[in-house]
C-alpha positions in Angstrom: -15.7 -184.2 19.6 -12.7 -181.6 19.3 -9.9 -184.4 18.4 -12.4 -185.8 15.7 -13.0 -182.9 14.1 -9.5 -181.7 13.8 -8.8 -185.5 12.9 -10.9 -184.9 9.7 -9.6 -181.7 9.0 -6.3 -182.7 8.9 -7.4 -185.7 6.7 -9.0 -183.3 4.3 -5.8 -180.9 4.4 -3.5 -183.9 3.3 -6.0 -184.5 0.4 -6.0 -180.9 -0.7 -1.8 -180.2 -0.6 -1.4 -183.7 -2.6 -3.6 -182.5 -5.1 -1.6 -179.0 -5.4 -4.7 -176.7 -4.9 -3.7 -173.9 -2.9 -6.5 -171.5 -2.5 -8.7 -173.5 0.0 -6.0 -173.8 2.4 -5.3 -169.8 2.6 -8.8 -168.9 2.7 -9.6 -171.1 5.1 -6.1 -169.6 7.0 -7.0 -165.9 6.2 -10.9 -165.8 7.4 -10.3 -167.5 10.9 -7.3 -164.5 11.1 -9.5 -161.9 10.8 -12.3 -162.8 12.1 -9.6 -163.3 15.1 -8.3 -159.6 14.8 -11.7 -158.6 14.8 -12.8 -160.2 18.1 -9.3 -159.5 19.8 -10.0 -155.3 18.8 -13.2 -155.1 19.6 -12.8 -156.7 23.2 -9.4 -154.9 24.0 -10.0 -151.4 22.2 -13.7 -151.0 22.2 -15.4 -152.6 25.4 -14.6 -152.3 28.7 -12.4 -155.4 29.5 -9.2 -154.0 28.2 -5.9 -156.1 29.0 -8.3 -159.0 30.3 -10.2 -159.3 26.2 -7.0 -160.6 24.7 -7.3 -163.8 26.7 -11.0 -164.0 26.7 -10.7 -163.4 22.7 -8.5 -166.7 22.5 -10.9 -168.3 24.7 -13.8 -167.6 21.9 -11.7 -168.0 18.7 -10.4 -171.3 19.3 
């Protein structure tokens, strides 16, 4: 399911650079980043997982 999704995304990515529009591709970059940051602080600064949220973060993100 994974590998067609990301089979499709990179279809639809393609289509988007070739027709020069730019500001799909880096909010659909910048959101998935923070949302990111946001998961990785909140498990490694503010519960009580510490060193072992970073890798549980990239677990969830992904």
């Amino acid at each position: 399911m994974v590998i067609s999704a990301y089979g499709f995304l990179q279809n639809l990515l393609r289509f988007i650079q070739t027709q020069s529009i730019a500001i799909p591709l880096v909010v659909f970059s910048v959101v998935p980043l923070g949302i990111h940051f946001g998961i990785v602080y909140s498990l490694v600064n503010k519960k009580s997982v510490d060193y072992k949220g970073a890798p549980m973060a990239a677990s969830i993100s992904i």
